[in-house]
N, C-alpha and C positions, 0 to 999 in steps of 0.2 A: 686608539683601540679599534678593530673589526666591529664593521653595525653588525655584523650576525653575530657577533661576540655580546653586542650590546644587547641586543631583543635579546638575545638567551636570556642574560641577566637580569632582564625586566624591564630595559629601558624604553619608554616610549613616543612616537611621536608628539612631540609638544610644541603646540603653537600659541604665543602670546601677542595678543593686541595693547601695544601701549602707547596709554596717552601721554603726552608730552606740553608744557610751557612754552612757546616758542619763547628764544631767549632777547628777542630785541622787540617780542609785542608779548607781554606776559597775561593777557587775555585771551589770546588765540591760541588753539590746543592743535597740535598737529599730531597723525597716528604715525605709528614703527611699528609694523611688523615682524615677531623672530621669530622662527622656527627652528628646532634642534629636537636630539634625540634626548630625550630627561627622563629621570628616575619620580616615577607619580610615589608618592604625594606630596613628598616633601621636595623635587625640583633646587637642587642644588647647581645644576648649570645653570639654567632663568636666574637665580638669588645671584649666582656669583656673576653675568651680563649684568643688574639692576645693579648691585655692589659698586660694580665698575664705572656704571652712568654715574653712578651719584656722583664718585668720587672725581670724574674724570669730564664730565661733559657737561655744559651750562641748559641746558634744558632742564628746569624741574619737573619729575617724575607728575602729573595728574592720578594715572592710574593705569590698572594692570588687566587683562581679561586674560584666561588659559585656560586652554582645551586639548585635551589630550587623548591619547586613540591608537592601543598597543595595534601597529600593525603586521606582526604574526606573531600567534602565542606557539610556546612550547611542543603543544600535540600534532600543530600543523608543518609544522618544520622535522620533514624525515630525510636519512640518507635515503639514496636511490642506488637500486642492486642494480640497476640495468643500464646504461646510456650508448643509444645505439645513433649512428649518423647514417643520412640516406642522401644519395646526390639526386 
């Protein structure tokens, strides 16, 4: 789908910090970084990424940070009646 498609709909820049098990020293924690465009509050792309670790990759999950930050709402997103080019 269109990101401008997306922002209309509410989607938001979401960026998650996650901790991680490394899988051959199960004391050391190493981070992943993800960012995607997600629907706040309930971030069903992030759920369905974590879904797929669990299921899929030997690193056990530690923990999750996310911050999110609509960047353009609705009022600020207009057509433009004019576009002129100037050489």
């Amino acid at each position: 789908m269109d990101r401008c498609r997306l922002w209309r709909l509410g989607y938001r820049l979401t960026t998650a910090e996650i901790l991680y098990h490394m899988p051959d020293h199960a004391g050391l924690l190493q981070a992943f970084i993800w960012q995607e465009l997600d629907l706040a509050p309930r971030f069903p792309m992030l759920r369905g990424f974590l879904q797929y670790w669990e299921r899929n990759l030997d690193g056990r999950l530690h923990s999750v940070k996310v911050a999110s930050s609509a960047l353009i709402t609705p009022k600020e997103l207009t057509h433009a009646d004019l576009s002129l080019t100037l050489h």
